[in-house]
C-alpha positions as CSV (number, residue, x, y, z in Angstrom):
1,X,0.0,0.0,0.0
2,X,2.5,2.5,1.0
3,X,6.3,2.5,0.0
4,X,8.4,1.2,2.4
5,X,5.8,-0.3,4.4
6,X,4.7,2.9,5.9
7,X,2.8,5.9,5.4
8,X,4.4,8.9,3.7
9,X,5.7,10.9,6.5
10,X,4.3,14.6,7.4
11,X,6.4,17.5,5.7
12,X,8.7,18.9,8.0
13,X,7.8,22.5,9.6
14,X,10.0,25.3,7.5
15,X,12.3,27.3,8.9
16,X,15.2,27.1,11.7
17,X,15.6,26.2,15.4
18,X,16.0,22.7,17.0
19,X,12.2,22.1,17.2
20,X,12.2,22.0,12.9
21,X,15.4,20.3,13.3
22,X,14.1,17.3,15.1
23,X,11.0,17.1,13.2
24,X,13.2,16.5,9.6
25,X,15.0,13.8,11.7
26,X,11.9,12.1,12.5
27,X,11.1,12.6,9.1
28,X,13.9,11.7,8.0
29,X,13.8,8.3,10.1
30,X,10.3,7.5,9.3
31,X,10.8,8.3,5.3
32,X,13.7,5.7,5.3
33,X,14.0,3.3,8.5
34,X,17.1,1.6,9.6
35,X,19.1,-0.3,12.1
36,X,17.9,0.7,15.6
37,X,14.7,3.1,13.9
38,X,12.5,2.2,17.2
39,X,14.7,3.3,19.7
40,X,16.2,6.3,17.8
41,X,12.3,7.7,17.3
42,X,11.4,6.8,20.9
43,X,14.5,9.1,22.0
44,X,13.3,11.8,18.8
45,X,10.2,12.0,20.6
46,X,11.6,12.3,23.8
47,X,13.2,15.4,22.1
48,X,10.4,16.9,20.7
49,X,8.3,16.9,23.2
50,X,11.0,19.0,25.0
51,X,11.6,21.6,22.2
52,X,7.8,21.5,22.0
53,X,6.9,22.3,25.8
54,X,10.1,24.9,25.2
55,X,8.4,26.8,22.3
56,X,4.9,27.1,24.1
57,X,7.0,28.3,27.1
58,X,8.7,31.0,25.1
59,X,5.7,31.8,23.3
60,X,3.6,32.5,26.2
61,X,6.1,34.0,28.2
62,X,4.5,37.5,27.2
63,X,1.0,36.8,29.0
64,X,0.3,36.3,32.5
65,X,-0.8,32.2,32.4
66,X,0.1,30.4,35.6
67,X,1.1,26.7,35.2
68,X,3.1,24.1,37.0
69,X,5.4,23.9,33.8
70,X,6.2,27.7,33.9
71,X,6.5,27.5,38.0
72,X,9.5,25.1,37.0
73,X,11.7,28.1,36.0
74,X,11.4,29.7,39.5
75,X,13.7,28.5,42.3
76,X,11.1,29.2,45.3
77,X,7.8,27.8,43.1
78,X,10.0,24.8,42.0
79,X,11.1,23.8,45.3
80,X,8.2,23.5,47.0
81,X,6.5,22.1,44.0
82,X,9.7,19.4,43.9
83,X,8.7,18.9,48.2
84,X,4.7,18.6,47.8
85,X,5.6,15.5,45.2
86,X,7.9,13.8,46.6
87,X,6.0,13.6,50.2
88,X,2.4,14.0,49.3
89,X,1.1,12.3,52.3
90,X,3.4,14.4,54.7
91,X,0.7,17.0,56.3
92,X,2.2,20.2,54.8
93,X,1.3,23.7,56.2
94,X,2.1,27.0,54.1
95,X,4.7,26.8,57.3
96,X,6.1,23.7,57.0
97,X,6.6,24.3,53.3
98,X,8.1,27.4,53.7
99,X,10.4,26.2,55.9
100,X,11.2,23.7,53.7
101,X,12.0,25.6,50.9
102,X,13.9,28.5,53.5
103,X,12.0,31.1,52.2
104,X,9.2,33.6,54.5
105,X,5.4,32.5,54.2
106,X,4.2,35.7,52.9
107,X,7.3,35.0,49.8
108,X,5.7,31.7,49.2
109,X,2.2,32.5,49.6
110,X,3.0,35.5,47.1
111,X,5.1,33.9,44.5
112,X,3.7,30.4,44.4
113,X,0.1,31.2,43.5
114,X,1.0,33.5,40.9
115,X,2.9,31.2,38.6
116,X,1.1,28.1,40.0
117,X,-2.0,29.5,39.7
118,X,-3.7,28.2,42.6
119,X,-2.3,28.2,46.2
120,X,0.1,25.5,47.4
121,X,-3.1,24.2,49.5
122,X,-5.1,23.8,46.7
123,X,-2.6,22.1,44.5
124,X,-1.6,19.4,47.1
125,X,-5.2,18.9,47.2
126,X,-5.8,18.4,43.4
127,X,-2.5,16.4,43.4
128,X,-3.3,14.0,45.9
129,X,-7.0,13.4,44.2
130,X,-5.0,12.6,41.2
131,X,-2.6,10.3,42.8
132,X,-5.7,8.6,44.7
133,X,-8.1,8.3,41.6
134,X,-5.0,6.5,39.7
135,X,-4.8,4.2,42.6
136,X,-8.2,3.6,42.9
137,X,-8.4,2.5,39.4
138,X,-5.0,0.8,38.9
139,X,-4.8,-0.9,42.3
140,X,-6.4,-3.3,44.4
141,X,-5.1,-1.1,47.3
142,X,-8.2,-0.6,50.0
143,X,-9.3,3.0,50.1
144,X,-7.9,3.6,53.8
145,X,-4.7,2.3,52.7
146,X,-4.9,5.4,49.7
147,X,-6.4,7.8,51.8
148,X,-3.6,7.3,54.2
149,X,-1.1,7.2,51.4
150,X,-2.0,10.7,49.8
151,X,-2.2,12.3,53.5
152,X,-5.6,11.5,55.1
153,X,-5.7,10.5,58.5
154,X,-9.2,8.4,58.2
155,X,-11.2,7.2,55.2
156,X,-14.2,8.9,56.0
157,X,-11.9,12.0,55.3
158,X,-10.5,11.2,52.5
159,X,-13.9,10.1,50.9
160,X,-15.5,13.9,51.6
161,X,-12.7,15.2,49.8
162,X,-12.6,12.9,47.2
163,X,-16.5,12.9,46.3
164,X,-15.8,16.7,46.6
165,X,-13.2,16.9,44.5
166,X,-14.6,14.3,41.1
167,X,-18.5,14.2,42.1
168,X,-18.5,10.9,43.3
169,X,-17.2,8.3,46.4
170,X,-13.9,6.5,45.7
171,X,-15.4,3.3,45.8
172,X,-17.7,4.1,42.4
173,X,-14.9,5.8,40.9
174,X,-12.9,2.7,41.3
175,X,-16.5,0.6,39.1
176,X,-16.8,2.7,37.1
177,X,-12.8,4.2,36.2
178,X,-12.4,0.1,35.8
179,X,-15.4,-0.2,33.5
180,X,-14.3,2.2,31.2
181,X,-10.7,1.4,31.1
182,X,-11.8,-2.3,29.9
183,X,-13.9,-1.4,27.3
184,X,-11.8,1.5,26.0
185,X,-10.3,0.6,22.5
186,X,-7.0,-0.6,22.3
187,X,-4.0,0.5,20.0
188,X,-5.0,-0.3,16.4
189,X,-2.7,-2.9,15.0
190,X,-1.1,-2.8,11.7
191,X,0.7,-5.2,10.0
């Protein structure tokens, strides 16, 4: 069907800088495979998405959008985002933070919000709802064992915050995450 067993690949974008550069070399790769082609486009890819998360960066470093990714670039905002996951079950205060991260409350309260976009609070919250809803649905883990995992000192807890936080108990977010992850579509196969 196709020429070399493939589909033609995508033109490269015109113009300089790595991000067109590493788009002709996965061009380049996929137009003519060789020795070693799955590993060098898994590490091409790898690349990309780097020079790719770099170009939105620089191109919305004009406006005033708050992010994680952009909170990365500051020392104070990238510490304590480093702290809150690597220990999010440790019960962390805007105090113990700051402490952690040797800089004042009112500099952390200040800066962290602004290029996170939500206070430090409120982003160990959503984080440890995330980590917990992946648990629920990839483990067998019982829910006190999550709850006390992502920093909750009783289930009960942890299920008020969790129904609060995705509109429903762990327990049927476990059913029902697990039903749709079995009948979601696979990758299509070719060959």
């Amino acid at each position: 069907m196709f020429p070399r067993g493939g589909p033609p690949a995508p033109p490269a974008p015109p113009g300089p800088g790595p991000l067109a550069d590493t788009v002709r070399l996965l061009a380049g790769e996929l137009a003519e495979p060789g020795p070693a082609t799955t590993t060098l486009l898994d590490r091409l890819v790898d690349v990309l998405l780097i020079h790719v998360l770099r170009a939105w960066l620089q191109a919305t470093s004009a406006g005033p959008s708050a992010s994680w990714l952009r909170a990365l670039n500051d020392p104070v905002a990238s510490a304590a985002l480093t702290a809150l996951h690597a220990d999010p079950g440790r019960a962390w205060t805007l105090h113990s933070l700051a402490d952690h991260v040797a800089v004042s409350r009112a500099t952390l309260a200040r800066r962290f919000p602004a290029l996170v976009g939500e206070t430090p609070a409120a982003y160990l919250t959503r984080w440890r709802m995330d980590l917990a809803a992946r648990r629920l649905r990839d483990t067998d883990d019982p829910i006190e064992v999550i709850a006390r995992a992502v920093g909750y000192t009783s289930e009960y807890a942890f299920s008020r915050a969790f129904s609060r936080d995705r509109a429903i108990p762990p327990g049927r977010y476990r059913v029902r995450s697990r039903a749709r992850h079995e009948t979601a579509p696979g990758p299509v196969q070719t060959g």
